[in-house]
N, C-alpha and C positions, 0 to 999 in steps of 0.2 A: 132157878136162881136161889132158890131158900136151901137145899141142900147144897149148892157150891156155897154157899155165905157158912153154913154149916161146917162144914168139910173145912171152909180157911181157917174155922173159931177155932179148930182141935190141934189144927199143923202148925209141926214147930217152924217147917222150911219151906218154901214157895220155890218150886226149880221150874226156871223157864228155858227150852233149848231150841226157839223156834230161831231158824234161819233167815225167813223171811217174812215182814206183817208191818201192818198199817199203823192204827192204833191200839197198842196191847193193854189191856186192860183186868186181865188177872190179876197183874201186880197191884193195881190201883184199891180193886175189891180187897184184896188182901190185909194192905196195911190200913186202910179203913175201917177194915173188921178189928181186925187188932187193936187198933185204937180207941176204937168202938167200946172192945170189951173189956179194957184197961190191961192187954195182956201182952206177951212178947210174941217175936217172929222175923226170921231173915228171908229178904227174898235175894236170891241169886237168879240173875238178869242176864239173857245171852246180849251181845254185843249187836248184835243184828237187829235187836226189837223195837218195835219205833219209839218207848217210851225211857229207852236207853241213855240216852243224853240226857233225857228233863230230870229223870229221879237220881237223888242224891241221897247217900245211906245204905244203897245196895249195894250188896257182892257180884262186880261183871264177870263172863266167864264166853272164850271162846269155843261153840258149842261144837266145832271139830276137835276140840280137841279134849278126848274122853280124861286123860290123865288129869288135866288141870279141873274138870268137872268133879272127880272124886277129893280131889285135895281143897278144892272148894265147900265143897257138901264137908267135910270134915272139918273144915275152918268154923263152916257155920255152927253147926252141932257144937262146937267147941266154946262160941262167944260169953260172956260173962252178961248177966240179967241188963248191966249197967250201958253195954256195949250196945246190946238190941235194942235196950231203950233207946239208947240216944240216933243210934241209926233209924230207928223207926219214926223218928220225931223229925227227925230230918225230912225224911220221905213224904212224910204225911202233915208239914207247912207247905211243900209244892201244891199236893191234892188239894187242902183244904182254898190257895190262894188261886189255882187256876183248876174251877169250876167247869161242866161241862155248858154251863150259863155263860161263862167267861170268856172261855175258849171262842165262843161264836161269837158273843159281840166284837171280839180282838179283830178273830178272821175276818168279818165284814169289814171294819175300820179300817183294815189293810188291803180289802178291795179297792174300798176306795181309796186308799193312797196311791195304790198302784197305777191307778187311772189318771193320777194330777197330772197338769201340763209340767213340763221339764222347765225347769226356771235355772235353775243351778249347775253347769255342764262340768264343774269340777268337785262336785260335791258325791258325796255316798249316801242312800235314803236306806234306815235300817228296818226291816219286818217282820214282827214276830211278835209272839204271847206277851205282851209288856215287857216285861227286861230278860228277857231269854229271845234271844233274836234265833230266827228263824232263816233268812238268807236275806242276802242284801242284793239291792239293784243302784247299779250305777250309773250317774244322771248323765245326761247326754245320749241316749241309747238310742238311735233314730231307725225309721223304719229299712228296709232292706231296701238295696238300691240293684233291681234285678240287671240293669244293664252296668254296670257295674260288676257283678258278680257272673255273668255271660261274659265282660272280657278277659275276666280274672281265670275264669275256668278255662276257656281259647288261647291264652297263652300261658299255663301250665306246664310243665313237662310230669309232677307226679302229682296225684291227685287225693286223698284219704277222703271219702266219703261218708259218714257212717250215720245211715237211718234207724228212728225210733218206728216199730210199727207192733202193735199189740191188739189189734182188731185184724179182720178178715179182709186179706190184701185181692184187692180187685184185677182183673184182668191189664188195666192200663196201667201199674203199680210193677206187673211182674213186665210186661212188654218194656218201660222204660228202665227198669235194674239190666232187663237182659240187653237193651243197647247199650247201655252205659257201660255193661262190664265186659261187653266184645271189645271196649278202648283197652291198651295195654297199658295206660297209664292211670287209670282208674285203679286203688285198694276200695274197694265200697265191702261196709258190713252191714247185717239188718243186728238191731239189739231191740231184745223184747223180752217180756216178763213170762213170758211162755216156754216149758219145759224141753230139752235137750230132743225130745221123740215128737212133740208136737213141731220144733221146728224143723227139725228132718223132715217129717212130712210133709208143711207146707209150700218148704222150699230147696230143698237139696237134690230134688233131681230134676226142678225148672231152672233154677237158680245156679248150677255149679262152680260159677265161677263168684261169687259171692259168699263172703263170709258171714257166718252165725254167732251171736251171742246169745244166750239164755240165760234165762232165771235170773235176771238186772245185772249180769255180769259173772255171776259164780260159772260160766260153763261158756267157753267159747271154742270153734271149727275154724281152720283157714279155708281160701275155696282152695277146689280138688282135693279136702280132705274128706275120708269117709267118719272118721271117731272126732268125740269132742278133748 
């Protein structure tokens, strides 16, 4: 920690190019430190990073694409003292106003809002960090009505399935994909956060008639294909 906080004190430029992540929190360190030490700094921000939306002030950059990464890194190197300042102040009212103290008491609040009874069925309940909304759920949302969706699926003629599965699929998991997808009116695909080889292997040669997504969508298979 003391040498990264080191390392952000001396850099003029923070370049993030991760594809894919949770809560990135380099950038956070970053302009903390800066701030900290009364001095300048650009971060350039891939578009994929989870803290992508919330910071304001940064340079976004799509991380396929190398050309626009170099004319970015040149923009920044480029900015006037006045510019990083004011982008860095930007940045760093978000930090200072949503805390990692914050962030939790929010998230909890919003558990339980989640769980209140439906009162309002034309209404929209908003969730998220105080005034940065987060996703919305809309009221009226009732539970699943299985026989209901048993007649809906029986009189079908095509079908679009597509399951989320990111854990270790069990035997009775692959036994009901593989009835399902003997129907010819079934598309079913599996989407997982799991690599393009990790899903070949757990299901491309049980599974062949079922499609693959990986990596949350950056890399998808039709079935009977062998490449993604």
């Amino acid at each position: 920690m003391a040498r990264r906080m080191a390392l952000w004190s001396v850099s003029n430029v923070l370049l993030i190019t991760t594809l894919r992540d949770g809560q990135c929190l380099p950038p956070l360190e970053f302009i903390a430190v800066k701030k900290h030490n009364d001095s300048t700094g650009t971060v350039i921000l891939s578009e994929f990073s989870g803290c992508n939306r919330a910071l304001g002030g940064i340079l976004k950059i799509n991380p396929f694409n190398t050309e626009e990464i170099a004319k970015t890194i040149q923009h920044a190197l480029g900015l006037t003292k006045e510019d990083k300042l004011s982008r860095l102040q930007i940045a760093y009212k978000y930090i200072k106003k949503h805390s990692t103290e914050n962030w939790a008491r929010t998230f909890l609040q919003d558990m339980k809002r989640a769980h209140n009874p439906i009162k309002d069925k034309n209404g929209v309940e908003v969730l998220g960090l105080q005034d940065d909304t987060t996703f919305f759920i809309t009221h009226g949302v009732t539970e699943l009505n299985t026989s209901k969706l048993e007649k809906a699926y029986r009189i079908a003629s095509n079908r679009l399935i597509i399951l989320y599965q990111d854990g270790e699929p069990s035997e009775q998991f692959f036994s009901a994909l593989q009835a399902l997808s003997r129907d010819n009116c079934n598309q079913i695909y599996i989407y997982s956060s799991h690599s393009k080889e990790e899903m070949n292997d757990l299901y491309a040669e049980r599974l062949p008639r079922v499609g693959l997504v990986a990596e949350e969508g950056f890399y998808f298979k039709r079935p009977f294909f062998e490449e993604f």
